[in-house]
C-alpha positions as CSV (number, residue, x, y, z in Angstrom):
1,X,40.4,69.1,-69.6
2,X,37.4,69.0,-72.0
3,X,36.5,71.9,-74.2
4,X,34.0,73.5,-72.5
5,X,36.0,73.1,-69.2
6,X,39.2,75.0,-70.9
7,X,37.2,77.8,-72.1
8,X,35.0,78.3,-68.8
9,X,38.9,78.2,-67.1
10,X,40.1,81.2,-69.5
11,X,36.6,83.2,-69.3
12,X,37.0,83.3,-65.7
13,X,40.6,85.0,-65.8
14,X,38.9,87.7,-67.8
15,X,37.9,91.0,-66.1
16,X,36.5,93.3,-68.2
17,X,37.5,96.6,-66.1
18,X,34.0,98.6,-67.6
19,X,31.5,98.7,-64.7
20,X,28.4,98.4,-66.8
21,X,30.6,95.4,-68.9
22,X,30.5,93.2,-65.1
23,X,26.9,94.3,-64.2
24,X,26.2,92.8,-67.7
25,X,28.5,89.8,-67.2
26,X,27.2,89.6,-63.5
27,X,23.2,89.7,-64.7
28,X,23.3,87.6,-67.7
29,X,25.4,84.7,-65.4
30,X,22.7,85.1,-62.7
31,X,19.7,84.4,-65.4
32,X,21.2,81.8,-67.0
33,X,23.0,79.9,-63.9
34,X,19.5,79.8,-61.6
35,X,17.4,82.9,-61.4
36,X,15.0,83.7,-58.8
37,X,13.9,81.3,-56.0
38,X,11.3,81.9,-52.9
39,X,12.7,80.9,-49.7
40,X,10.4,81.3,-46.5
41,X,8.2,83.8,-48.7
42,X,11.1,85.6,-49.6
43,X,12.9,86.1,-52.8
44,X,16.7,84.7,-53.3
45,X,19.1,84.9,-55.8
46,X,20.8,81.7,-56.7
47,X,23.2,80.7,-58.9
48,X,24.6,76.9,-59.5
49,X,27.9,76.8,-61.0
50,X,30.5,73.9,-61.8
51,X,33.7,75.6,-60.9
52,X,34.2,76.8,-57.1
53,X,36.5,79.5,-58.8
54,X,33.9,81.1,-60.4
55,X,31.4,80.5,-57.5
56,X,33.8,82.4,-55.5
57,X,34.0,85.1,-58.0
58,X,30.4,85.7,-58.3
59,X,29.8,85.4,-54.7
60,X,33.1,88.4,-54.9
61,X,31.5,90.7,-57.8
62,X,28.3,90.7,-56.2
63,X,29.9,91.9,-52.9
64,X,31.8,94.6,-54.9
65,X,29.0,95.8,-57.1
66,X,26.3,95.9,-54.7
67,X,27.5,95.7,-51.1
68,X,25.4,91.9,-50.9
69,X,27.4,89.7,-49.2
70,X,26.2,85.8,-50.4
71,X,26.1,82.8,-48.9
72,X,28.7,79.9,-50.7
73,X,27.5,76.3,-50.7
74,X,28.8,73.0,-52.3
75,X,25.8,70.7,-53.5
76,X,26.5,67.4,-54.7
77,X,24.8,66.8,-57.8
78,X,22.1,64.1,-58.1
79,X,19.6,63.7,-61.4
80,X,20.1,65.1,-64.6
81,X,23.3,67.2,-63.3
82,X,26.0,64.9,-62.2
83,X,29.3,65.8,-60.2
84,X,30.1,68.3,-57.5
85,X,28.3,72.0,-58.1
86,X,28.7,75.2,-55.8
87,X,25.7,77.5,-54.9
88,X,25.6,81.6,-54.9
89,X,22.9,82.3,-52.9
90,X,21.7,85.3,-51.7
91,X,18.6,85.4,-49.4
92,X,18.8,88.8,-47.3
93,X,18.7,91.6,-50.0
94,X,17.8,88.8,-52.4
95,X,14.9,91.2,-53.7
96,X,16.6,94.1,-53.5
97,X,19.4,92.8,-55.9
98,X,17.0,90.8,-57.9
99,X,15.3,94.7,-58.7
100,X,19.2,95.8,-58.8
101,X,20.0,93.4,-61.4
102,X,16.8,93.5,-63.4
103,X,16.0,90.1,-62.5
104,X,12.6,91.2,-61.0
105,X,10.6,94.7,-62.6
106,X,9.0,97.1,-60.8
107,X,5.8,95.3,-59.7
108,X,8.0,91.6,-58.4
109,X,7.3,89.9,-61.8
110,X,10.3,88.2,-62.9
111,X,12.0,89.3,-66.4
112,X,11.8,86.2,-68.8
113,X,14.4,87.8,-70.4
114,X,17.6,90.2,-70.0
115,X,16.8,93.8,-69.1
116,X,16.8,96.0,-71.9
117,X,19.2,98.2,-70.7
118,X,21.9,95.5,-70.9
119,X,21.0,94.0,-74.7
120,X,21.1,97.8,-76.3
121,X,24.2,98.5,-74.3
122,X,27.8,99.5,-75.9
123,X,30.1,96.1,-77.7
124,X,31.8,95.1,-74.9
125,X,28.6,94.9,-72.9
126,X,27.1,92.5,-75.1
127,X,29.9,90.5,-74.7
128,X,30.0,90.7,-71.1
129,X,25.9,89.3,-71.8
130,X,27.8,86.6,-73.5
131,X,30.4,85.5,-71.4
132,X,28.0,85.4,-68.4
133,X,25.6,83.1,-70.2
134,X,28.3,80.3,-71.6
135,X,30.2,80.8,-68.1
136,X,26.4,79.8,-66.8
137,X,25.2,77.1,-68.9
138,X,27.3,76.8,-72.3
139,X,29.0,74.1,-74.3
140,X,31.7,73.7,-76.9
141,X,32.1,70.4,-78.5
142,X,35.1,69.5,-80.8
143,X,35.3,71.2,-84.1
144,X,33.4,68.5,-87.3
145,X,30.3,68.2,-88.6
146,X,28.2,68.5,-85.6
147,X,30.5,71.0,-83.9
148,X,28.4,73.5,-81.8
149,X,29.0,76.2,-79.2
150,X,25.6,76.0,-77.2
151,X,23.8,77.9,-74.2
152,X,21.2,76.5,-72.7
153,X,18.4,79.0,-72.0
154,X,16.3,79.2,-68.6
155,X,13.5,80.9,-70.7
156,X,12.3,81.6,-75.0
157,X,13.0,85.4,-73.9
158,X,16.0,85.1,-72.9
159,X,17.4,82.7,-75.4
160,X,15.7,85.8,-78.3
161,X,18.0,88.5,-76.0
162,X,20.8,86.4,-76.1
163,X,20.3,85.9,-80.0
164,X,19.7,89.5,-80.6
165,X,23.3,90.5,-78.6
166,X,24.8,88.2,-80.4
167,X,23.8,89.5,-84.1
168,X,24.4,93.2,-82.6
169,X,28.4,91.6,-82.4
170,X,28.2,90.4,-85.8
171,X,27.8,86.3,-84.7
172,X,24.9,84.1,-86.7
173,X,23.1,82.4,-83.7
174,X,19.9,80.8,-83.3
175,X,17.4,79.6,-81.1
176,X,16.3,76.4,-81.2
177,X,14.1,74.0,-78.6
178,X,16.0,70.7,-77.7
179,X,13.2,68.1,-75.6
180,X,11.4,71.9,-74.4
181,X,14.4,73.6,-73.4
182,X,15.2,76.8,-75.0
183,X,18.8,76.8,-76.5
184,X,21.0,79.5,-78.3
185,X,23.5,77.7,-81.0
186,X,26.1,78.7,-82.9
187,X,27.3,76.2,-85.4
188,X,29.3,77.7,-88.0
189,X,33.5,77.0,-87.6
190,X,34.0,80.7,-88.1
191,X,31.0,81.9,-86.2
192,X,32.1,79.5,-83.4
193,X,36.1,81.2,-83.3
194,X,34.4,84.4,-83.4
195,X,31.9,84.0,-80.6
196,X,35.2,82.4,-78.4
197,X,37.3,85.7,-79.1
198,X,34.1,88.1,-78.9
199,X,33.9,86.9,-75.5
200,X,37.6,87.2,-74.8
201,X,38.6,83.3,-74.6
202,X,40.8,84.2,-77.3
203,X,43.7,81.2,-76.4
204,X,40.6,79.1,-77.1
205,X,39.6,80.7,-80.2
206,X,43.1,80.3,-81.3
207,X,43.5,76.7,-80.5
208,X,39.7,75.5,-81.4
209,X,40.6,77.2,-85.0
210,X,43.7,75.2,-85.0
211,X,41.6,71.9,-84.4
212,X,39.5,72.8,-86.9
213,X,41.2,73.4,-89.5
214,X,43.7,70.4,-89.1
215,X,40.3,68.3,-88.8
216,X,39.4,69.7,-92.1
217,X,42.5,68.9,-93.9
218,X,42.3,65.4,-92.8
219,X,39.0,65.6,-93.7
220,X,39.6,66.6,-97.5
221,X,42.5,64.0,-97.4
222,X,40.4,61.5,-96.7
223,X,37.8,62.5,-98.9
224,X,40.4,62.5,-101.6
225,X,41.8,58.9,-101.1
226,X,38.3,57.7,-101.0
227,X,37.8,59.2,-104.5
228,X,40.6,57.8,-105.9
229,X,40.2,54.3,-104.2
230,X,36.6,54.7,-105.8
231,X,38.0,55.5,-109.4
232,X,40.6,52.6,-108.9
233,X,37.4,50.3,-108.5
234,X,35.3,51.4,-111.1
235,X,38.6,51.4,-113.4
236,X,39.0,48.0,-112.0
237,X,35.4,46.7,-112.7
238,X,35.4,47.9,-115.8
239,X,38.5,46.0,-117.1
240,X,36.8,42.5,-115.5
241,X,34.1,43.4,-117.5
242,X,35.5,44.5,-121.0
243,X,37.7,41.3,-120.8
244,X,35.1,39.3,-120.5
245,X,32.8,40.4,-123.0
246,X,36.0,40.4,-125.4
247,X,36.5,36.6,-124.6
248,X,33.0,36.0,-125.4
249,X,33.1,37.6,-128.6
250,X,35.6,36.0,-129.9
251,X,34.3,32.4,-128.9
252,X,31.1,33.2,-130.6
253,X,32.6,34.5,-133.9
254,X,35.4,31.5,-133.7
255,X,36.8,31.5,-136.8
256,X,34.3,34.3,-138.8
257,X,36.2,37.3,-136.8
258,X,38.3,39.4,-139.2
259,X,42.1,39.8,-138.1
260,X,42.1,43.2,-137.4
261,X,39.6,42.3,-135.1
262,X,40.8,39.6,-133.8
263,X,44.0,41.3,-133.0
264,X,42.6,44.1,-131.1
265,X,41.0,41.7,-128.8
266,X,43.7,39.8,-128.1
267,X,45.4,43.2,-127.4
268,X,42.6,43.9,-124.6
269,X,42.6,40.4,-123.3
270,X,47.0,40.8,-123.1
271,X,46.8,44.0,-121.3
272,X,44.4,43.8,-119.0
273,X,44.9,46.5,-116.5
274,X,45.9,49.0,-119.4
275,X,44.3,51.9,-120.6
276,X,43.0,52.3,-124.2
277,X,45.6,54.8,-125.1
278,X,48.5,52.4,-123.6
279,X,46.9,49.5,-125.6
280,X,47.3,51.3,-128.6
281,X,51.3,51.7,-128.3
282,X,51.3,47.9,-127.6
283,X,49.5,47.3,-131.2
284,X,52.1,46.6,-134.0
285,X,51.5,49.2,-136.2
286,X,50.8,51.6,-133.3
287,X,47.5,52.5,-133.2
288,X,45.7,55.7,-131.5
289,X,43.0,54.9,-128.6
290,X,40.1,56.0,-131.0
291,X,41.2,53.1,-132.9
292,X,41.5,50.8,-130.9
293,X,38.6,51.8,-129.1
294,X,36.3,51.6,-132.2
295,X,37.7,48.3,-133.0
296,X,36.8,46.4,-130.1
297,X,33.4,48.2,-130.5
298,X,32.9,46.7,-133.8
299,X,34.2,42.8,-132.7
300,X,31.4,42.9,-129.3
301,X,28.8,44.4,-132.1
302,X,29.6,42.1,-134.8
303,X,29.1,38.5,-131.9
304,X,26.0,40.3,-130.5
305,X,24.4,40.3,-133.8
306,X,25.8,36.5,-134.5
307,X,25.0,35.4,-130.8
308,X,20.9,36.9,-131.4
309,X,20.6,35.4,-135.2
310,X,21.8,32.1,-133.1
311,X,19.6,32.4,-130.1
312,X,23.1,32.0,-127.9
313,X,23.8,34.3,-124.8
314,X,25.6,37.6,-126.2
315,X,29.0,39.1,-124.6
316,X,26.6,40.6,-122.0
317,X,26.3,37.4,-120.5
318,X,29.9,37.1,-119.9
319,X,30.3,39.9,-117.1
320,X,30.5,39.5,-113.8
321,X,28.5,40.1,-111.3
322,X,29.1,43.3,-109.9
323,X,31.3,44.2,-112.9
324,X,31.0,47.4,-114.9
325,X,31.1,47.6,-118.5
């Protein structure tokens, strides 16, 4: 079962027992699951939804709430919505719930929007607004860089009610436009957990979390090992390279190098792979990394100058391609 699938499942367990918490649940998943349609010059409610459990839950609340009993109906889905749907529809008393529900205000417009009444409501209203909308037309995709809990908006207004419920229960969301559909997003991993238990998935908020956070340990392992593999390279490139300026030196100087020299290039060009500081336990006297260091300095100084008095390629010329001094 996908993500979105699994949290739909546990939203629909979930009966908030508050009556004005399921007329907010009720309302917000009517606006965002179809709306308002005209049949024979009359005004039905409809609502397209992927589970039949649901469907048949709707189709139950509104029957409880406001004595409407709905017509259930499977539609196969075609276009842009693929798979099996169910329909909630509700021609006679369609406009008289439609006015029930603030779907439709006083004069027959219909609200772009939520009603009022329902965004400035008590906590557990809002999050009724919430779980109505994502059981309606949400997402969740797997917890990573472009991990996003999304609810596709049938209207600007209603995506900006949606937004503003959302900051009332403490949750960063935003609305964006996606191809000239309104969305509401929440992107952040916290944010995300919080929306999941605000609207009481809370098994999902639990394991999503879980998913996360094991991503982002694997994520920072792998970051890791990719830093030190990186390190290892440079360290490597930079040995090719100091080796083979080193070589060069010393056949430009030939015989002119002094020994002290001569013997801390020979060091290097012994112990390749070995840091400055180990080089310097290998030296006989002992000698401390500075030393060697400034050594090897002086005999790559000391053929450059020869090699530009001669007009010969200098130690540069020596590295590799792709090497690093």
């Amino acid at each position: 079962m996908s993500l979105t699938a699994d949290v739909k499942a546990e939203l629909t367990s979930v009966r908030d027992p508050s009556p004005t918490a399921r007329v907010a649940e009720l309302t917000a998943l009517l606006r965002f699951s179809g709306g308002l349609h005209s049949i024979a010059n009359r005004v039905a409610v409809e609502a397209e939804l992927d589970s039949d459990i649901l469907a048949r839950r709707v189709a139950r609340d509104v029957m409880e709430i406001y004595g409407v009993r709905p017509e259930l109906v499977h539609v196969q889905g075609s276009g842009a919505r693929n798979g099996s749907h169910y329909a909630v529809r509700i021609i006679d008393g369609g406009e008289t719930l439609a006015r029930q529900t603030g779907l439709l205000d006083q004069r027959r417009r219909p609200v772009r929007g939520l009603p009022n009444k329902l965004t400035t409501g008590s906590r557990s209203d809002l999050a009724a607004i919430w779980r109505g909308a994502f059981l309606a037309a949400g997402t969740l995709s797997e917890p990573g860089r472009s991990a996003a809990l999304e609810i596709t908006c049938p209207a600007p207004e209603a995506a900006m009610a949606l937004v503003g419920a959302a900051h009332r229960l403490g949750i960063p969301a935003k609305a964006r436009e996606v191809r000239g559909v309104p969305r509401v997003v929440v992107r952040e991993g916290e944010a995300i957990r919080a929306a999941l238990a605000q609207m009481g998935a809370q098994r999902a908020a639990g394991e999503w979390d879980q998913l996360r956070q094991r991503r982002e340990v694997r994520a920072g392992v792998n970051r890791l090992v990719n830093f030190d593999d990186a390190n290892l390279r440079r360290s490597a490139q930079a040995a090719v390279a100091a080796c083979a300026r080193v070589e060069r030196a010393l056949e430009i100087l030939g015989e002119d190098v002094p020994e002290h020299l001569r013997e801390a290039g020979e060091l290097r060009l012994a112990h390749r792979d070995a840091s400055l500081d180990e080089l310097g336990h290998h030296a006989d006297p002992p000698l401390t990394k500075d030393a060697v260091a400034g050594r090897i300095r002086r005999l790559l100084a000391m053929a450059d100058k020869k090699a530009e008095v001669e007009g010969i390629p200098d130690t540069e010329a020596a590295v590799p391609v792709g090497a690093e001094d």
